[in-house]
Steps between C-alpha positions, in 0.01 A plus 500: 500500500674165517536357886853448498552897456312567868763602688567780216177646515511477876881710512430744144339794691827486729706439187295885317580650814869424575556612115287863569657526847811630360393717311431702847853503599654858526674625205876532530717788390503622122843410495505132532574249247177296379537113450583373151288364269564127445503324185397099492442256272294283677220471213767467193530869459627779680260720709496663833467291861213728598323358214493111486226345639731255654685508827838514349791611716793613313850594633768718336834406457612843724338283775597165369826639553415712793361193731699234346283332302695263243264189472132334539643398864567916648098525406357332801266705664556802325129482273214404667408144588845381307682252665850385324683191680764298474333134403679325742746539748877488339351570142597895519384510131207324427181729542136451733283769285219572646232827468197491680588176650505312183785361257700241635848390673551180368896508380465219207450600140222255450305767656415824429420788696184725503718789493666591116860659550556673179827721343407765268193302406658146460368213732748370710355183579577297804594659867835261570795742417280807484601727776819596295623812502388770226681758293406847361161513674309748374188388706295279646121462482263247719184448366290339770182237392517325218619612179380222293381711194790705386803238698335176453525206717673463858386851639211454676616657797669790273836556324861647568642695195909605509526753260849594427700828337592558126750667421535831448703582188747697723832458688430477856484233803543390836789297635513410885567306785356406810680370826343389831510252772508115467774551197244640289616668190341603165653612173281671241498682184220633246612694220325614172731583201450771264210414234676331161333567231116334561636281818494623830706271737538416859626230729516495884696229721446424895728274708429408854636335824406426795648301777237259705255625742526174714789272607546128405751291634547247247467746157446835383318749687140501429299748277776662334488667160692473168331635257630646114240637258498685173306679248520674193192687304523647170202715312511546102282821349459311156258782429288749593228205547691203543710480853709160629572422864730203573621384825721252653551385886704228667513389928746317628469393846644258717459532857466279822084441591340722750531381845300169574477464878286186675220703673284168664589115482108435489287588219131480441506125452508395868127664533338158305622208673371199338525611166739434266713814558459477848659114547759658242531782718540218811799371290675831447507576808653195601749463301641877432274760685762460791783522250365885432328601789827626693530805158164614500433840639227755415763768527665752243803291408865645521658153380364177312700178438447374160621121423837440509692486153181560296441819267162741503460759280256719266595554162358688257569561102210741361498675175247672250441619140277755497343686122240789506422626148305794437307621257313807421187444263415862564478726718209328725601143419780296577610132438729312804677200488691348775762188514642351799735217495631420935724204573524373877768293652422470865655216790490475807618258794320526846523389818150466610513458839718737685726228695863356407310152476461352098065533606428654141683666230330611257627617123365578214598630134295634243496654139232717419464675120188732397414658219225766413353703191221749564381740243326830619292740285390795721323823428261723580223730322380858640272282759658195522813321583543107391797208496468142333723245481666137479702353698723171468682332816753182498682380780680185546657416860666197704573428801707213674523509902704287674445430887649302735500414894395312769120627413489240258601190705332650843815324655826692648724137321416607090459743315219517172487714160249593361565602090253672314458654136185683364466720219186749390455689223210765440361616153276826541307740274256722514370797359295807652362828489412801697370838424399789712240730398409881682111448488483864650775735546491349861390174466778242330409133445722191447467170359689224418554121441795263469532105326718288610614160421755271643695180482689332773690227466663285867773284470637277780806258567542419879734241677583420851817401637777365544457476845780545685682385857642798721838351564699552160157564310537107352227467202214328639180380350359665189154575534316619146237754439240525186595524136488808248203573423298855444176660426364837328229713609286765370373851625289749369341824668315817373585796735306786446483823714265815523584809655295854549685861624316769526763864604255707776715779452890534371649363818262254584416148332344220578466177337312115495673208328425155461741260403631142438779300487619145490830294599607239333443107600789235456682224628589412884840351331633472879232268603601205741360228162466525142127535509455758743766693259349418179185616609479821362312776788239756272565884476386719743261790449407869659247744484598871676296761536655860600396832613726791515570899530833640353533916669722751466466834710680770716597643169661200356688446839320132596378237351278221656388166343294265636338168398240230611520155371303194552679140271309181487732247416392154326687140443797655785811288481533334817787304581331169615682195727371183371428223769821315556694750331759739610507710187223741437363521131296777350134492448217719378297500862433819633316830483643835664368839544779757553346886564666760645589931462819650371596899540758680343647821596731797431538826628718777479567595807733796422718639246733177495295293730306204382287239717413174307295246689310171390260257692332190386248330757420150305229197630523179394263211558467171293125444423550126375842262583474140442759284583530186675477467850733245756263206429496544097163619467465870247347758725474856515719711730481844475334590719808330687778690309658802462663646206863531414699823415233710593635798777210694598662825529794666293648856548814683384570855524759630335632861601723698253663823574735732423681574816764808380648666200869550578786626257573120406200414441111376622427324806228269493397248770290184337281248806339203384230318721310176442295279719305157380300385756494134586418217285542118408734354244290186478109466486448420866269324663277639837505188698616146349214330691183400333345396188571813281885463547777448280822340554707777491676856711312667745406915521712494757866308371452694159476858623787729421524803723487847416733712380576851503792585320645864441787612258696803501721741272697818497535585219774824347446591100639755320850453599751733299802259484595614169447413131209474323232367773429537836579201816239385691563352866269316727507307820291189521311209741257297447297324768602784745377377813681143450156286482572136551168244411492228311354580173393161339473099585459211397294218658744203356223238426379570834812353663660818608536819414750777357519847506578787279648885659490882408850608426614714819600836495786614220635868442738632222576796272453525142663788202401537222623740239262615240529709146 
């Protein structure tokens, strides 16, 4: 077997026996409920969870609903080895995706991540504005390694699949409220109509406030939330073979950032004196490291100062088009198309350094538009089960930021801008294929392979100044940047994947898959000149190799799923600091190994009692990572370096119960537990002394802490308040024991640093009323 799979042939006999363990568990009561079976889609077609060979978690809506689960940013933690991040702090919207320690957090949409986000099938394309809230969830599914056969590019470390509610042809709905501390309070309403003719119709609306979470003199509260959002569905029975599913949904947000607080005045770049970012460092902290030093604090703030008389905020307009047409060729074969039109509008205006002093603001705006055509033909034989198809992707996005502040000048007298426009655009295609085929009535086998081809396109306009003097702002001297220019790019990749399961008995599977996946390269459009930026960096590549055991046993009472992975990553995007620069720029120069074991488990503990727990160990270690060192000179550091985003231990237990049955109605009691272990937000470096260094952040500045993080709900249903549903009543908090750690940073350039925090402890009560 291939060397990079070791460690999964070391832990499979371990992995066989936690999956036959259960099976020795005592058997419970006749009377207890068994679990449900759950329906995916995570290989274009539905089937059960117990029989993918993929380690796919999926959630229902009951506990979407249940835990609170509304967006990509409530599923931290809660599948193994998945990590879900702000980007940055005061960007509350703009995603870090990352499963099995790869993907990426870099908030710009030159880049893309190595995670896909996809709703109801459609790609959604770039991270910035993507933790918005979602309507009419019907489920969730997380398919962990890469999917690069069946979802194409940009899921090499797996994909996250909303999958929302039709409607249902009859009257019925749920309107509601919620109410809780800080000011918080939520309007909703879902509500399907009675079926017209072939159209079934529904539409669903959710309003929310929120007052801030942390104090600021000189503005609006930090981290507060204002956020509208809409949707309406609509399904058309044309015939017996031919169905129609239309959607539409539209976000409106606008909202002050997340808290930005100043957590040290001294970054990494004080660490390499006589380089070039160390004398710049020397002239920072002349001229305005004493200016900040007095606001820094590496406490959980209750109150930041932003600068007087200037706005910060995060805006965001979102909307989608979304066509799934169906057609029945028989009764084993069935044609799919799907169309998906999204818009984004999103702004925002930060104040990137935490103090009431004009150091750096920071704003940008940006347009994003996608489009997307995929065709599906899927069917299946008496032995065999198969999907093709083609697939078409456009998007077209720009960005202009606008910063400003003393950063620019390094002098406390003037004031710089820095103005900068860059615009990508992406044309994809592909096509694929994958069939599975039962070789025995036991033994299934799976192959498949995906094209793709793509065309990237950079564009760039970038000015500095006017330079400005702090008393009155007078224009000062204008000091230009480079002229338009641009530069396309092409990308190709052939991403097959092979996959055996062979059932031991009806409750027990196990399974081996090998797959790959690639992400796509690009443009550094944010690079400090116009040839680092036109430079385009070369797509990056994966090869995963899996083996699993899916159980079910105690009568259909538990379930436990368990998987060992080993990834070889090739051409790694690594965010690179040129000599004499102070902006990094992404290059092809690494190689990573990422390896690791995720379980999965349910049981039954009694008639109304249900124990769901997860845990994800994960090991990261870059194999090659060249980059230059403090004298200019390419070396290799990784044996220096640690990886990013990489926790080595996840767990959340989740423990559902119902507490009493009482004349107005069911009791149930709902505890949520998660805990991510430790890990950096940058690539960090073991020591900064030596040869095989890196200018760059230490292991030790770039560690976030750990976090345990538990969420609780009481929850009343079956409320006879009259008419013709039923109320439902529940008491809520989330982060229950009032956990305050910072939760991301920022190394500013190696100047200083700012810091990112957990929200702290908020309770309320919702109602709902449901027919």
């Amino acid at each position: 077997m291939h060397q990079s799979s070791g460690f999964t042939v070391r832990l499979l006999p371990l992995l066989i026996s936690a999956a036959f363990s259960g099976q020795t568990l005592a058997a419970e009561e006749a009377t207890e409920e068994v679990l449900e079976e759950v329906i995916v889609t995570a290989q274009k077609r539905a089937e059960r969870l117990q029989d993918v060979p993929l380690s796919v978690t999926a959630i229902s809506g009951a506990q979407l609903e249940n835990r609170g689960i509304r967006s990509a940013a409530d599923l931290n933690a809660l599948a193994p080895n998945v990590t879900v991040k702000s980007a940055q702090p005061g960007s509350g919207l703009t995603a870090a995706l990352n499963i099995r320690g790869i993907g990426g957090g870099m908030p710009a949409i030159w880049s893309d991540s190595a995670i896909g986000m996809y709703l109801d099938g459609a790609y959604i394309g770039k991270t910035q504005g993507a933790l918005l809230d979602m309507l009419e969830l019907e489920r969730v599914e997380v398919l962990r390694g890469p999917q690069g056969t069946l979802f194409g590019k940009n899921t090499e470390g797996g994909a996250i699949n909303f999958i929302t509610r039709k409607p249902s042809g009859e009257f019925g709905g749920i309107v509601g409220f919620d109410v809780g501390s800080r000011g918080h309070q939520v309007a909703k309403a879902s509500i399907d109509l009675p079926q017209m003719g072939i159209m079934k119709l529904g539409f669903s609306l959710r309003d929310e406030r929120r007052d801030g979470t942390v104090d600021n003199p000189n503005g609006p509260k930090w981290n507060n939330r204002n956020r509208n959002a809409q949707r309406l569905a609509a399904s058309f029975d044309i015939s017996r073979d031919l169905k129609v599913d239309y959607a539409y949904d539209h976000t409106d947000i606008d909202e002050a950032p997340t808290a930005i607080s100043l957590y040290d005045p001294q970054g990494y770049a004080n660490l390499y004196p006589g380089t070039f970012i160390g004398i710049l460092d020397g002239y920072f902290g002349a001229a305005l490291r004493p200016m900040i030093t007095p606001y820094a604090s590496k406490n959980y703030p209750t109150s930041i100062a932003s600068d007087p008389g200037r706005e910060y905020f995060t805006k965001l307009k979102a909307s989608g088009h979304a066509l799934t047409v169906n057609y029945a060729l028989n009764g084993t074969n069935n044609l799919k198309y799907i169309l998906s039109k999204r818009k984004m509008h999103y702004r925002e205006m930060l104040d990137l350094d935490g103090t009431p002093i004009h150091v750096f603001n920071a704003g940008k705006d940006t347009f994003y538009d996608t489009s997307s055509h995929e065709l599906q033909w899927v069917g299946n034989t008496e032995r065999m089960n198969y999907v093709a198809g083609l697939y078409l992707f456009e998007d077209d996005g720009y960005t202009l930021t606008n910063q400003s502040g003393h950063f620019f000048t390094f002098s406390p007298l003037a004031i710089g801008n820095n103005l900068l426009y860059y615009r990508t655009k992406t044309d994809a295609k592909a096509i694929y294929g994958q069939f599975d085929y039962k070789l025995t009535d036991s033994l299934t086998g799976t192959l498949g392979v995906r094209r793709s081809w793509e065309e990237k396109q950079g564009y760039l306009w970038k000015q500095y100044g006017p330079l400005h003097a702090v008393s009155g702002e007078t224009p000062g001297t204008f000091v230009p940047g480079f002229t338009p220019q641009s530069n396309k790019a092409k990308f190709s990749a052939t991403t097959p994947v092979a996959a055996l399961s062979y059932k031991l008995n009806p409750q027990l599977t196990v399974f081996g898959r090998v797959a790959k996946g690639f992400k796509s390269g690009g443009f550094p459009l944010e690079a400090q000149t116009a040839a680092q930026a036109m430079t385009p960096y070369h797509q990056e590549t994966s090869t995963a190799f899996e083996l699993g055991a899916k159980s079910t046993f105690n009568d259909g009472k538990a379930q436990l799923n368990a998987t060992l992975f080993s990834t070889d990553v090739n051409e790694y995007h690594i965010n690179q600091l040129p000599p004499g620069g102070i902006s990094p720029v992404t290059v092809n120069a690494g190689k990573l190994k990422s390896e690791g074991l995720e379980v999965e488990g349910v049981y039954q503990l009694a008639d109304g009692w249900r124990l769901q727990a997860t845990y994800g160990y994960l090991h990261m270690k870059f194999k090659e990572y060249n980059t230059f060192n403090p004298f200019g000179v390419i070396v290799n550091i990784a044996d220096n370096t640690v990886a990013s985003y990489a926790p080595k231990h996840q767990l959340t237990l989740n423990l559902d119960g119902r507490l009493a049955r009482t004349p107005i109605g069911i009791l149930r009691g709902i505890v949520d537990y998660s805990y991510t272990s430790s890990y950096l937000n940058y690539h960090g470096q073991i020591t900064p002394v030596g040869t095989n260094v890196a200018i760059g952040n230490t292991v030790e500045e770039s560690t976030l802490p750990s976090l345990s993080m538990v969420n609780a709900r009481l929850l009343l249903t079956g409320v006879p308040i009259g008419g013709p549903g039923t109320g439902e009543l529940s008491l809520w908090v989330r982060n229950l024991t009032n956990v305050k750690k910072q939760a991301t940073h920022i190394d500013l350039a190696g100047f200083y640093r700012i810091a990112g925090w957990t929200d702290p402890r908020m309770v309320g009560m919702s109602f709902n009323y449901k027919w």
